[in-house]
N, C-alpha and C positions, 0 to 999 in steps of 0.2 A: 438356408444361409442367404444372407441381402449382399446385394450387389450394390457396390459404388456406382449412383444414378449422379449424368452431368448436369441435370432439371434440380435437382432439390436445392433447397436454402442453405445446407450443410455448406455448399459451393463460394456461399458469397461471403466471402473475406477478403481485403484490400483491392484495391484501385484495379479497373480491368483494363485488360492489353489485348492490341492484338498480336495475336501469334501464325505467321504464314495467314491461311485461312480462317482459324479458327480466335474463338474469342475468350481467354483463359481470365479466371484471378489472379488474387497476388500471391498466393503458392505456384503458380504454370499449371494449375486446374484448366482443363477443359472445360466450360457451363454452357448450356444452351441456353438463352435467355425464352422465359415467358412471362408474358404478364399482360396489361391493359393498358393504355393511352387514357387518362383520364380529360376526355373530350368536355367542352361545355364550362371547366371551372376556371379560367381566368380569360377566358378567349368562348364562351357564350358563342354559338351558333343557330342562330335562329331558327332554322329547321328541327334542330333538336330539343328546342326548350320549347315547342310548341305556336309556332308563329304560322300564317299562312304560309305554305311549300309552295305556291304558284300564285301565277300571278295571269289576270286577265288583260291580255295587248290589244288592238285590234282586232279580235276573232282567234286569235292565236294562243295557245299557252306554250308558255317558253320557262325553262328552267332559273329558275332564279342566281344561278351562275354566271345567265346570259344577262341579267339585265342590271340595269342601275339600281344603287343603293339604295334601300328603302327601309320604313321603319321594323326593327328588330330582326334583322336578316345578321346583323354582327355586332361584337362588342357594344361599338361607338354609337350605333343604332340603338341597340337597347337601351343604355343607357339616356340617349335623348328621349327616348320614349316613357322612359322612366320618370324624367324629370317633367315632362309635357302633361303625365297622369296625376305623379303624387308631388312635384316641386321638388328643386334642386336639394333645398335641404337633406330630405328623405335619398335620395337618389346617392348624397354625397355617403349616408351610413349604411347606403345595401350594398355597397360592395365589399367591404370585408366581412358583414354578414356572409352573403354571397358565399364569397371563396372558402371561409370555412366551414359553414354548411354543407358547403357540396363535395368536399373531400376533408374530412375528418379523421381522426386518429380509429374511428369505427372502420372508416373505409381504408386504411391501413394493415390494419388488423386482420380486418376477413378476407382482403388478399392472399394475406400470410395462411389463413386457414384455408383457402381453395387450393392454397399449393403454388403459388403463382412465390417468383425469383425477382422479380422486375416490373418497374413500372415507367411510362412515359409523363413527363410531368409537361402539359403543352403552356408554353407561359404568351402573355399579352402584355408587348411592353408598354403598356399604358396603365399596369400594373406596377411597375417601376420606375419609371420615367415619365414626370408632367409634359403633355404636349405645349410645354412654356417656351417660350426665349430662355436660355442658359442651362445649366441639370439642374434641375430637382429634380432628385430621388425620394421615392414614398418610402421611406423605411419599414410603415406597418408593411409594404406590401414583401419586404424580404424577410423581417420576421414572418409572417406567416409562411414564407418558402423556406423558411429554417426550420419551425416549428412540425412541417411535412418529412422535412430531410430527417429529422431525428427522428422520426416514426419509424421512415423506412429504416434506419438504424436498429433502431429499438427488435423489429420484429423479423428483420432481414432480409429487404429489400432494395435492390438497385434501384436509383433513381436517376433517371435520362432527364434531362434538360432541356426544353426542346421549345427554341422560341418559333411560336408557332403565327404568331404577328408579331414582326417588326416592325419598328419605325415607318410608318410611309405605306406597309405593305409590299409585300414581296410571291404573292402568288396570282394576283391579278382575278381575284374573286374574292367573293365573304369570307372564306373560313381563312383567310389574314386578317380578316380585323382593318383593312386599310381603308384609307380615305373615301376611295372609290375602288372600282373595279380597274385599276394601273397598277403595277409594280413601282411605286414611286422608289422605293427601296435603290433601284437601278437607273433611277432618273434622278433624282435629286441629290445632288452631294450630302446637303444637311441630310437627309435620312438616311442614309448609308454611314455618315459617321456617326450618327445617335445610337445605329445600333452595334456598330464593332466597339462604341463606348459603353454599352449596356452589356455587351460580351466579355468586355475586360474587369467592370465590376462583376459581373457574376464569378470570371474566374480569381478574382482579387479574394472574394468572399469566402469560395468554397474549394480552393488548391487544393486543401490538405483534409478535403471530405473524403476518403475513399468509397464511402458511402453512394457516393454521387456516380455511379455508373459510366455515366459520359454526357457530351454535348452537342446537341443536335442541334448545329446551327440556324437551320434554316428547313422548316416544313415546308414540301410543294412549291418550291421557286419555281416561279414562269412557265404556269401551269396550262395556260393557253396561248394558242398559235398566234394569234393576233402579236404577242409580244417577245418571238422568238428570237429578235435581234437584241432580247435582253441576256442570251445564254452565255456569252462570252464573258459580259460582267458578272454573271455569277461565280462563274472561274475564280475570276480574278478577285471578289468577295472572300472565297472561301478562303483564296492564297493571302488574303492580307489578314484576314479575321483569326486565324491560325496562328502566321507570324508574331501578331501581336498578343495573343494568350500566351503562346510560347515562354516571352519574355516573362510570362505571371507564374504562368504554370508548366510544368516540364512532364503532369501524371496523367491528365484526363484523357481520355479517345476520345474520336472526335467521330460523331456518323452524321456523313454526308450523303445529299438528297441529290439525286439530279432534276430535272426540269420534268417540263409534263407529268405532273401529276405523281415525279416521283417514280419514275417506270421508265426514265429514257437515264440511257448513258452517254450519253453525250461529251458532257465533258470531263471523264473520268478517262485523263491522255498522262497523268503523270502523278508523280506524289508529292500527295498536298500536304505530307507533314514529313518532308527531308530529314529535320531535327532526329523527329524520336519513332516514325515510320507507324503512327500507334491510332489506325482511325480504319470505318469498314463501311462499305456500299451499301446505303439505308436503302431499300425499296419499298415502295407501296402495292400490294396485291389482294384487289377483291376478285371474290366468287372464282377461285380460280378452276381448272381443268383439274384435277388433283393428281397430277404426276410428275415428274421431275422435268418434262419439256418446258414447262411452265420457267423452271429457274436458269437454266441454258444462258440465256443470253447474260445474267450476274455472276452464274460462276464461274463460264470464261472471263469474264471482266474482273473479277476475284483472283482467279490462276495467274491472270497475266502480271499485276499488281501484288500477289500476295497479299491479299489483305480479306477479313472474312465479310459475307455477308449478311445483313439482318432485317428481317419482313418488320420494316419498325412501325407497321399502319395497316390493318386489312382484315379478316375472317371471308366465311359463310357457313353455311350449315352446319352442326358440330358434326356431325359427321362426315361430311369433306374436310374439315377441320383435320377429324381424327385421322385419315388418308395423307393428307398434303403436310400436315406438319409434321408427322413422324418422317416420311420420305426427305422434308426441309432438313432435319436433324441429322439424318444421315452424312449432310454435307456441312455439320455445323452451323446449320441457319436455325437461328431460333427466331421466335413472335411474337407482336404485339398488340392484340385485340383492340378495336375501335370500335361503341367507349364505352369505360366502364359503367357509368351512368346518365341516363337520360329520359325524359318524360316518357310514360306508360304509354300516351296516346301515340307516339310517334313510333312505325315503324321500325324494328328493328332487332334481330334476333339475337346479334352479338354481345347487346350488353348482357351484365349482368345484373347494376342494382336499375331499378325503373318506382318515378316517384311519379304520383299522381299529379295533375296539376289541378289550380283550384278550383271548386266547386263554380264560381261565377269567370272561368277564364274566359268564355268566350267573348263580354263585354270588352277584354283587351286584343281580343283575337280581332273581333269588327271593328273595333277602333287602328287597328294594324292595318286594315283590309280597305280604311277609307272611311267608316262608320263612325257613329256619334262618338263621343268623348266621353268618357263616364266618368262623376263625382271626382275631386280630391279625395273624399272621405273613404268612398268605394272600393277608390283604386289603392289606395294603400292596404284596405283590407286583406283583396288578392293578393298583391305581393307577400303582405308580411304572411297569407297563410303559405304562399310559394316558398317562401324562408324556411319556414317548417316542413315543407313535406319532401324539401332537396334532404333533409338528414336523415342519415343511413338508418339510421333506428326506426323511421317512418317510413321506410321504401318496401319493393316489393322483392326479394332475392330469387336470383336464378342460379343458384350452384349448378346444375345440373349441365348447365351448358358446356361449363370450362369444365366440368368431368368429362364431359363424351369428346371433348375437344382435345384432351389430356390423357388420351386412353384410359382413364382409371375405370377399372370394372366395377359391378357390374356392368356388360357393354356388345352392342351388338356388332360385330365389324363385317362389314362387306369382305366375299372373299375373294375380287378383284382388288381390293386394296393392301394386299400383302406389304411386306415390307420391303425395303432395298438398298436392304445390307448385303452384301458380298454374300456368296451362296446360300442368298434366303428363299431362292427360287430355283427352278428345274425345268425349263422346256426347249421345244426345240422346233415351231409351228413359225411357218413363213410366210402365211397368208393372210395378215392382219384379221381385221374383226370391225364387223358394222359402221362401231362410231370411232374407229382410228386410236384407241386408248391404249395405251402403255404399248406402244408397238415395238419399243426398242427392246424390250424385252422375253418378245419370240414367245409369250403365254397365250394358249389358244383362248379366247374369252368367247363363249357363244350368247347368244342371246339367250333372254329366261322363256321357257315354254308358256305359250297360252295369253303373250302379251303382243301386240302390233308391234309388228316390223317397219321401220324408215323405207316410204317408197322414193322414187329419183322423184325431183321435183322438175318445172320447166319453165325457162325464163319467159316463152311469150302468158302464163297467165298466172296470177298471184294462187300459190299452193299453201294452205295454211300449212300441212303436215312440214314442209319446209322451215318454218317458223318455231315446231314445237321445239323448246329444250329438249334434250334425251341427257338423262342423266347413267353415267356408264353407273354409278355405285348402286342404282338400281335395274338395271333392266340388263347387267352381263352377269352373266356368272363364269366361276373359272374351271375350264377342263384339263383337269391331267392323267396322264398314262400311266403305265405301270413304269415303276421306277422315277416319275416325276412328284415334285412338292413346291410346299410353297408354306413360307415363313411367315408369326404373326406377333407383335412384341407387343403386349399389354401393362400397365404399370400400377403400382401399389397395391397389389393383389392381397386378399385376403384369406387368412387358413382357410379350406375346406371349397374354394370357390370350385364349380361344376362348369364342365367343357361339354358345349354339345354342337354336332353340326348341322347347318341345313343346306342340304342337298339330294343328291340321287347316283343312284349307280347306273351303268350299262355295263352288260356283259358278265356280270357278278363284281361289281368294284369291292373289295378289301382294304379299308386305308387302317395304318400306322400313324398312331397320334402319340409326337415326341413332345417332352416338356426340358428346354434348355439342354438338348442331346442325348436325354434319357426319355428311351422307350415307355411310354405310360400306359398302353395298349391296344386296341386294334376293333375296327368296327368296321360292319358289314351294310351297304345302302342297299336299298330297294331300288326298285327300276320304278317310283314315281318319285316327285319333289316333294321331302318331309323334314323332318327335326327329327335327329338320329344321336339318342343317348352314348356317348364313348365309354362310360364309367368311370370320368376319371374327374378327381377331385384334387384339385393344386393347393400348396402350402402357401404359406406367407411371404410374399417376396416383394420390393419394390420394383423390381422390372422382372418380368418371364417372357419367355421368348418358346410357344408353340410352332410345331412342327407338324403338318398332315405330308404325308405321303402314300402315296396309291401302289398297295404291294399286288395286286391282281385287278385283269380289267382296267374300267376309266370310272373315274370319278368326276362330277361334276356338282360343284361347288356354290350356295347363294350367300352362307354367312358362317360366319364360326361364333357362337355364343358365349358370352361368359358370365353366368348368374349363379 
């Protein structure tokens, strides 16, 4: 029998709300939101589309966060450099090439087929508004934002809004697209009204989209210290930017960022939508720790406000993935992977689609870097073959990631990563463990046999062993007692799938392997660390919810299998 899952597409019908913490449709559905940020398509970031990542200073390499605007590090940059290679003409027709290229009614679609509910749509208001004296508005640039919206439609898909460069720039680095590296956004009146005026036509446009998920004012406001006496006015942004949608639109939720990077609460002291109470704490979280301390600091801030939370910018590994975002879930936090697509060469394990760049890039990579100029003839070559290999039908896909991210089996899960739903676990152990992981939840986690153990480090001489990552999801396994257990929820499960566990016994351990409260039956470990057949083969279901519990002896635990 299939169980009503809050993740599928079934979910997404009218305009969404917030509800207390959580984030419902227009039935008062419960949905957890997942999907992708599509990084790179109207807001181009230079590190992702393949430009030099550093930059040579004085003897020094320094992040390109930290330094001054240079050719092809953002929008406006690329663009110039566009025009300095193949001439303005050229330059003025590759950007709607561009934008539809690089997210397409293909890349619509095979979201819809990975299983994914939502998408972030990051916009560049220089995509809609002339950097001229008075508005112009580029219209091709909101048809092609219609022509996306109806996609997400078509295949059912939320779509977030999310100016990710405003006016002026509003995060005080590249990935706003602004002038330079200042928050002009909060210093200049003219840019601050261009963009609550770019906020009003968008909600002018799309009031009565339901379709449109919500609107994410503002990506990573006043993301670095240097401009933290910018934090107040962002406040005060968000209070007037609201008020005046308001009067447009009375449906959309609104998620709000706070400063640094998206990770600070700051200015989250009261509610910023009086009206209709209908908006949720967006946070940014990379590589995180994979357990619920992690979200601590948003869902007190959540409780206190009523209002839910959403990881609207972040990944790592799919299998911290599959860890942290099911435990996210549990509190109504759903995700939004960063980015969907991005050059092949460029690090990055999250995306999913990854386009080649062209055969002669580096000729625009050394000219990026200070290096000769290469041909008009040349340089349009490159681009126009770059035009071709951004389309999804040309790229290279990674389903495989947003399935391990997504629990979908086949799937190996760590079995310290249990789940943490309400009596999904069983212990009663006081003495923490190694690397401090999940301690609030009294599971004894010991180390895995026959791998180094963390020695104390000391401050007078540099200890590399100090420096190594230790990752808990591999180097703990989980020990339980007789009478103890621990729960594991996998999704979209197929007839026939096969349960196996890997670990060991002491003492003669006997575990009970339940499937959704029904007993499936019972396996005996060895006293070494192995892969231990259960016999038990699961139906078809879109969520299952396994059970190990240790009916004799102890058991200790490295993965639960599902192939």
């Amino acid at each position: 029998m299939k169980k009503m899952t809050k993740f599928g597409r079934s979910l997404v019908k009218g305009f969404l709300h917030s509800d207390g913490t959580k984030i419902v449709n227009g039935d008062g559905q419960e949905i957890i939101l997942q999907g992708y940020g599509c990084g790179n398509w109207t807001n181009p970031e230079g590190f992702m589309v393949g430009a030099p990542t550093d930059i040579e200073l004085k003897g020094g390499i320094f992040s390109p966060k930290l330094i001054s605007p240079r050719r092809f590090d953002r929008r406006r940059t690329v663009d110039q450099t566009i025009r300095e290679l193949c001439g303005s003409e050229y330059a003025r027709a590759f950007w709607p090439k561009w934008y539809r290229n690089h997210l397409g009614e293909a890349d619509i679609r095979a979201m819809a087929e990975v299983g994914l509910n939502s998408v972030r749509l990051p916009l560049n208001a220089m995509t809609f508004l002339e950097e001229e004296p008075g508005l112009n508005w580029i219209e091709d640039g909101f048809k092609m934002l219609d022509d996306v919206i109806d996609w997400c439609e078509k295949y059912g898909i939320y779509a977030i809004l999310d100016l990710h460069g405003a006016p002026g720039g509003q995060s005080g680095t590249a990935c706003d697209g602004g002038l330079d590296n200042i928050p002009h956004l909060f210093i200049d009146d003219e840019s601050r009204e261009r963009a609550l005026l770019l906020w009003e036509k968008l909600a002018e446009r799309y009031k009565d989209r339901w379709i449109v998920g919500g609107y994410d004012l503002l990506n990573e406001p006043v993301s670095l210290p240097n401009h933290h006496d910018c934090v107040p006015k962002l406040a005060r942004f968000y209070d007037e930017a609201i008020a005046r949608i308001r009067r447009i639109d009375k449906n959309h939720m609104f998620t709000l960022e706070g400063s640094c990077f998206s990770r600070s609460n700051e200015i989250f002291d009261h509610d910023f939508d009086p009206e209709r109470h209908n908006w949720c704490i967006h946070v940014h979280i990379y590589g995180p720790s994979p357990e619920k301390k992690v979200l601590y600091p948003y869902l007190l801030k959540g409780m206190e406000y009523q209002v839910p939370v959403w990881i609207g910018e972040g990944g790592a590994d799919a299998r911290n993935n599959s860890v942290f975002y099911e435990i996210a879930a549990q509190y109504g936090i759903g995700f939004c992977l960063w980015c969907w697509k991005t050059a092949m060469e460029v690090p990055g394990e999250t995306r999913c689609v990854g386009y080649y760049l062209p055969e002669d890039w580096e000729a625009v990579r050394t000219y990026c870097a200070g290096g000769p100029k290469p041909s008009y003839e040349r340089s349009v070559r490159i681009f126009d073959e770059l035009l071709e290999n951004i389309r999804y039908e040309n790229c290279v896909h990674n389903k495989e990631f947003i399935r391990q991210t997504r629990r979908i089996v086949p799937l190996n899960l760590p079995a310290v990563g249990y789940d943490d739903y309400k009596d999904s676990y069983c212990a009663s152990w006081d003495f923490g463990n190694l690397l401090d992981y999940r301690l609030e939840d009294h599971t004894k986690l010991v180390w895995t046999p026959g791998l180094e153990e963390p020695r104390p480090g000391f401050d007078m001489y540099e200890d590399e062993n100090i420096q190594k990552p230790f990752d808990p999801l591999d180097l703990l396994m989980l020990e339980l007692g007789a009478g103890e257990f621990a729960a594991y929820t996998v999704h979209e499960v197929y007839e026939g799938c096969h349960v196996r566990l890997m670990g060991m016994g002491v003492s003669g351990a006997v575990v009970e392997v339940m499937c959704d409260g029904e007993c499936m039956g019972s396996v005996k470990l060895g006293e070494t660390l192995g892969c231990y057949d259960t016999g038990i083969c699961l139906s078809g279901k879109d969520i299952c919810k396994i059970k190990i519990k240790v009916l004799e002896g102890t058991g200790r635990f490295k993965g639960i299998i599902f192939e």
